[in-house]
N, CA and C of each residue as an Amber inpcrd file, in Angstrom:
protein
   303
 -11.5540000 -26.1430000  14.0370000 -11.9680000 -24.8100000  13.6310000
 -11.1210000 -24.2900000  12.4730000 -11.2480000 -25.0350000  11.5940000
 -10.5230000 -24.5290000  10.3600000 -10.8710000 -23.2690000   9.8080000
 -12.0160000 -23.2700000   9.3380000 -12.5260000 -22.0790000   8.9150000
 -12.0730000 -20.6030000   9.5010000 -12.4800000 -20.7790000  11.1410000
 -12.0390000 -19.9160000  11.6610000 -10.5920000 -19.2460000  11.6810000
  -9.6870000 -20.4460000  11.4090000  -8.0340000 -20.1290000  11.8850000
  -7.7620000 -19.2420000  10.1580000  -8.4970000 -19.7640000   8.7330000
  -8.4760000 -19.7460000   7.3380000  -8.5840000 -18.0540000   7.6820000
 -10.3620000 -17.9460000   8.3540000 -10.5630000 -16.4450000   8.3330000
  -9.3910000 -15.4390000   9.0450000  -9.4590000 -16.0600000   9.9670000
  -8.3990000 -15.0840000  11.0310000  -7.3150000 -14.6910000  10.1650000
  -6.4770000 -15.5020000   9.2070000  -5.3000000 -15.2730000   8.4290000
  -5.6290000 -14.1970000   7.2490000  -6.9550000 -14.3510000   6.4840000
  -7.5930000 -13.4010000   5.8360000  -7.2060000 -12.0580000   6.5730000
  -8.4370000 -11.9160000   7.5390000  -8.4750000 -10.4310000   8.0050000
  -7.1570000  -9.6970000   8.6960000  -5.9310000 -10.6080000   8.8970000
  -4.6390000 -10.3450000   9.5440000  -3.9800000  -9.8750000   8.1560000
  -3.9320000 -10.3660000   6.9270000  -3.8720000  -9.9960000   5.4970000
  -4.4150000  -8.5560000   5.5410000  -5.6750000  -8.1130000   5.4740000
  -6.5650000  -7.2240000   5.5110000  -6.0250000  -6.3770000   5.7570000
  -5.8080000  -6.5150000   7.4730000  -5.0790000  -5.3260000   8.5000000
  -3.8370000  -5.0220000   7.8890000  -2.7840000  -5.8920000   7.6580000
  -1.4740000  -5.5190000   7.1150000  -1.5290000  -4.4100000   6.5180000
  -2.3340000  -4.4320000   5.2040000  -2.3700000  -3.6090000   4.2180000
  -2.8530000  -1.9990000   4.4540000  -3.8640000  -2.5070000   5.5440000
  -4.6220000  -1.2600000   6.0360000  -3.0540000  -0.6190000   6.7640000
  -2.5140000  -1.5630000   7.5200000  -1.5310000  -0.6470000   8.4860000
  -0.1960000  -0.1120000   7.2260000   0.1060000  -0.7200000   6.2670000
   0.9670000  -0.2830000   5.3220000   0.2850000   1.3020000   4.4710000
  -1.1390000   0.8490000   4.0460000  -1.6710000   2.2390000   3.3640000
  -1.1070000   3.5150000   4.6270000  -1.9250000   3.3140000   5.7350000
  -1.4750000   4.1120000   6.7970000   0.1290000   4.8920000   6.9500000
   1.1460000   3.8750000   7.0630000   2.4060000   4.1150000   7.3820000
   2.8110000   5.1820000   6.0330000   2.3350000   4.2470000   4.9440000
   3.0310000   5.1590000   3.8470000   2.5310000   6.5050000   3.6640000
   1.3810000   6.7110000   3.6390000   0.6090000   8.1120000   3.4900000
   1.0050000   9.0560000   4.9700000   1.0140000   8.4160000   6.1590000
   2.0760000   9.5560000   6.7760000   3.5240000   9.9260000   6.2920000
   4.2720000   8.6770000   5.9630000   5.6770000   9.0400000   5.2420000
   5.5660000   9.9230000   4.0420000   4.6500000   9.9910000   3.4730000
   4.5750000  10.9340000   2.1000000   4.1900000  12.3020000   2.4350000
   3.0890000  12.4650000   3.1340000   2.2860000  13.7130000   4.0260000
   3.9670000  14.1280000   4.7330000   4.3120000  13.4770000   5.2690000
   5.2410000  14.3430000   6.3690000   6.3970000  14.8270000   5.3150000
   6.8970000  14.0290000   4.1080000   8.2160000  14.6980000   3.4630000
   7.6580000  15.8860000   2.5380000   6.4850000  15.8560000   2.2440000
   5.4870000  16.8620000   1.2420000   5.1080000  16.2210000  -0.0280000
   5.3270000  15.4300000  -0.3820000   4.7750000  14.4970000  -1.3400000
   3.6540000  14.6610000  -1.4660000   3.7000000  14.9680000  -2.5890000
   1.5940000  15.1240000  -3.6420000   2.1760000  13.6260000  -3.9800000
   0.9490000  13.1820000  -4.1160000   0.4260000  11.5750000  -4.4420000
  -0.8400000  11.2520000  -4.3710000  -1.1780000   9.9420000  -4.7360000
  -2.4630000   9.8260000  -5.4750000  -2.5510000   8.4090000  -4.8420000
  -3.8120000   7.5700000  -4.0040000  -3.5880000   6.3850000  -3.8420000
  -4.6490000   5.4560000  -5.2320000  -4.2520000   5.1830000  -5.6580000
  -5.3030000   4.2760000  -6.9970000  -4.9290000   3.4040000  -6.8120000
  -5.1070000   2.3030000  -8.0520000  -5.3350000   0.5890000  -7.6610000
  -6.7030000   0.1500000  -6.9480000  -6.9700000  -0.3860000  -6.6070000
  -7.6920000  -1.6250000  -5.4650000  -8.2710000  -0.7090000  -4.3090000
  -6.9800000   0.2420000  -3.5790000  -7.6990000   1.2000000  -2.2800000
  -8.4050000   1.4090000  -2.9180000  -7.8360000   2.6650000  -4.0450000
  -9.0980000   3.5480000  -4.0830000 -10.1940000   3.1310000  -4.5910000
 -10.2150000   2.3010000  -4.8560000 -11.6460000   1.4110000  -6.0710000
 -12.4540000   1.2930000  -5.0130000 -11.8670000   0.2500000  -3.7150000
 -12.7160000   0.2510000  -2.2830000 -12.8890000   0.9700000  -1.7650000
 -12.5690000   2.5380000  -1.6520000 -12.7860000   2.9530000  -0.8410000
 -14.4840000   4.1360000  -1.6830000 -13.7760000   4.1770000  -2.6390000
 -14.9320000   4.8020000  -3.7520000 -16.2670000   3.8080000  -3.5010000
 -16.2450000   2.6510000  -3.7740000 -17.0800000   1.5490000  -3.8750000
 -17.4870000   1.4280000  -2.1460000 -17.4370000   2.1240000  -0.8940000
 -17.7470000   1.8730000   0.1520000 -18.4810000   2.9240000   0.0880000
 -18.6020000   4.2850000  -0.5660000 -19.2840000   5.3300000  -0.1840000
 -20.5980000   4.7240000  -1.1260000 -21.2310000   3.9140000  -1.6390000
 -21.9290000   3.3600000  -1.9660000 -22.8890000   2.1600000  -1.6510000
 -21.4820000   1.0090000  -1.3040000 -22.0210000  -0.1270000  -0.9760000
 -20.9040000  -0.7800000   0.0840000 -20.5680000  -0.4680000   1.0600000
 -19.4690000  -1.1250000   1.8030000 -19.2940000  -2.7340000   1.5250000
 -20.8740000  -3.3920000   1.5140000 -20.8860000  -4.5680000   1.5350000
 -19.8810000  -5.4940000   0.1570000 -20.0710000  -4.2320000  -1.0170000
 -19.5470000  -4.8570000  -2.1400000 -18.2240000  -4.9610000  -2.1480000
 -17.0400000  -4.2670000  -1.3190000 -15.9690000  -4.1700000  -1.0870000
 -15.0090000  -5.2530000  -1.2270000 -13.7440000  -4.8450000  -1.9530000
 -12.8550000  -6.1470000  -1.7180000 -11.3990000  -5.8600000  -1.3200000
 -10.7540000  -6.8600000  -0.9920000  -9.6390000  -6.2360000  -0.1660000
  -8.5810000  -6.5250000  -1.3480000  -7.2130000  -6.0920000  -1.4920000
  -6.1820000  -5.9590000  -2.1230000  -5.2060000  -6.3760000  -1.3170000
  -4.5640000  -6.8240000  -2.0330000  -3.0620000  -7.4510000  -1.2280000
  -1.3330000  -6.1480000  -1.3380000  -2.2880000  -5.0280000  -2.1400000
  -0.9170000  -4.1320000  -1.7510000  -1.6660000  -2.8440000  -2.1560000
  -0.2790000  -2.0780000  -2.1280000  -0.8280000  -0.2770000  -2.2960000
  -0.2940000   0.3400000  -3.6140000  -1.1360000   1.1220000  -4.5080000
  -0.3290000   1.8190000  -4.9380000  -0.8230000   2.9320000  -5.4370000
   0.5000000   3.6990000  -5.0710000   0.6210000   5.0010000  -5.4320000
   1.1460000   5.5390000  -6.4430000   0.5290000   6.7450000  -6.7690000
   0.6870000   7.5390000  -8.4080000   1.3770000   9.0570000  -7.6590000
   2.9220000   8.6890000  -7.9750000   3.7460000   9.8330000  -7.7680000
   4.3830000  10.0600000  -9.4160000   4.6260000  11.5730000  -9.1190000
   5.8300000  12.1240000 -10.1460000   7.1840000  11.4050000 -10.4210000
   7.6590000  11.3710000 -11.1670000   9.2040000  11.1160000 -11.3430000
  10.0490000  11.8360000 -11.0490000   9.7140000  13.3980000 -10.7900000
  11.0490000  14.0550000 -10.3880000  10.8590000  14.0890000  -8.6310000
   9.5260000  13.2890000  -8.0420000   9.8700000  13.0040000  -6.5760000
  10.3580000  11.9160000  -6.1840000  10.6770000  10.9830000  -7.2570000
  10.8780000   9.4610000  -6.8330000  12.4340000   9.3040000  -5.6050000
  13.2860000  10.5770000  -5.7650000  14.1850000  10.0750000  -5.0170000
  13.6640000  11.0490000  -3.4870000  12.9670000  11.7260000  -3.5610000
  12.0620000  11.9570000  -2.2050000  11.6190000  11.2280000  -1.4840000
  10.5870000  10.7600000  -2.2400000   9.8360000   8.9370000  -2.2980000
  10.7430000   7.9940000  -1.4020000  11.5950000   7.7870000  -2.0980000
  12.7740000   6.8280000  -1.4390000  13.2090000   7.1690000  -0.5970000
  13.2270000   8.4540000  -0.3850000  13.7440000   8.9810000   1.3430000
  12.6240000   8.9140000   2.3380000  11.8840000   9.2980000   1.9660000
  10.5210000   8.8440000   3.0050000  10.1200000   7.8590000   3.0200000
   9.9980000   6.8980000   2.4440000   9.9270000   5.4660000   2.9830000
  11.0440000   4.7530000   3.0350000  12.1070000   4.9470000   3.1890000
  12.8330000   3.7700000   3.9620000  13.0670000   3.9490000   5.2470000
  12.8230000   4.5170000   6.2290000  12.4070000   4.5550000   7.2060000
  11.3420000   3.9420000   7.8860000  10.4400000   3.3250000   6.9970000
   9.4990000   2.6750000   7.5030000   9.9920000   0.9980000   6.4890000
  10.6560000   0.9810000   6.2520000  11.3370000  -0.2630000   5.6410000
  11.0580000  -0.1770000   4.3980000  10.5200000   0.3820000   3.7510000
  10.2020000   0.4090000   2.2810000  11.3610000   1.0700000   0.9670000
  11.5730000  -0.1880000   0.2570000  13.1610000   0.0940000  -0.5650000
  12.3630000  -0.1870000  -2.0600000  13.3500000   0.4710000  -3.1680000
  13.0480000   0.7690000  -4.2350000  13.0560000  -0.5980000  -5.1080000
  12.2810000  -1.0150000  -6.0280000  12.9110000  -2.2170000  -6.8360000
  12.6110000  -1.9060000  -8.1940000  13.2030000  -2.2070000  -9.4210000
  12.6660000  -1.3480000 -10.3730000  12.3130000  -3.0120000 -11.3660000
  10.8490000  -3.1630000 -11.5390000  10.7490000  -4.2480000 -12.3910000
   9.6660000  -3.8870000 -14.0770000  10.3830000  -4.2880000 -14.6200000
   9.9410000  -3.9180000 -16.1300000   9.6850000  -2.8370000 -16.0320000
  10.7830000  -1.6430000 -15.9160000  10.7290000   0.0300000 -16.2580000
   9.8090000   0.5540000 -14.7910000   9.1690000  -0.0970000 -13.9010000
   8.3390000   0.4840000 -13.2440000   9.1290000   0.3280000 -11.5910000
   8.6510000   1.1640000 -10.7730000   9.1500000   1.3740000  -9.4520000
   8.9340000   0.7670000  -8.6090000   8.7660000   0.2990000  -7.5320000
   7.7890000  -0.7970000  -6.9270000   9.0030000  -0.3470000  -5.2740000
   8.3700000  -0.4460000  -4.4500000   8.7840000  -0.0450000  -3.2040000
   8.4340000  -1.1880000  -2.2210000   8.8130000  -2.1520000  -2.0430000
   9.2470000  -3.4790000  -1.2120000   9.6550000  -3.3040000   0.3220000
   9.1770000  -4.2080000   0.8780000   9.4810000  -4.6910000   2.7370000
  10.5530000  -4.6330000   2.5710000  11.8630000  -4.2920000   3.0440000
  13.2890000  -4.5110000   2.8200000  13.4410000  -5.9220000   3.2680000
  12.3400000  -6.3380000   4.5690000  13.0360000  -7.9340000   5.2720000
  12.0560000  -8.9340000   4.2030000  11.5810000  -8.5780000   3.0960000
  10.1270000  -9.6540000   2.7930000  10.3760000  -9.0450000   1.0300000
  11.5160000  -9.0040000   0.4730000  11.1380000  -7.6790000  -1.2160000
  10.6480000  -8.5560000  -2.1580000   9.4730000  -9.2680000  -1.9900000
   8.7980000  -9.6940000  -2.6640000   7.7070000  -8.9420000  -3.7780000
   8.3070000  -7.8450000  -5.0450000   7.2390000  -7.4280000  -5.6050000
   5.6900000  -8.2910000  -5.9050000
């Protein structure tokens, strides 16, 4: 059952992301953080109020914050393991056990 074990690893991918969008948007909601989710979510999630079927999944999240909240930012998610990495001028917020940008 290859296929099957291939899919199962897919949709466990899937979920991750779903449970990361989740975690972070309470960590932002709860410190007061205005933010914006774009990238890939929001493309899918725009593109589901249409056609669910056309949907595609993304392998991460990202968010469109201010610069004068970024050290907010960083206080509200590292608590949920999420640490700062700064690659080519840009911010990027990493698994602390996995900081694979």
């Amino acid at each position: 059952m290859v296929v099957r074990s291939v899919f199962r690893r897919y949709v466990m991918a899937v979920d991750r992301v779903e449970r990361l969008l989740q975690k972070l948007t309470e960590a932002l909601n709860a410190a007061g953080v205005e933010y914006a989710i774009v990238g890939g979510n929001a493309i899918a999630a725009w593109i589901a109020t249409v056609d669910e079927a056309a949907t595609q999944a993304t392998k991460d999240v990202d968010v469109l914050i201010g610069r004068d909240d970024l050290a907010r930012v960083t206080e509200a998610l590292r608590p949920i393991d999420l640490v700062p990495v700064e690659v080519l001028g840009v911010t990027m917020f990493v698994d602390r056990r996995n900081p694979n940008p």
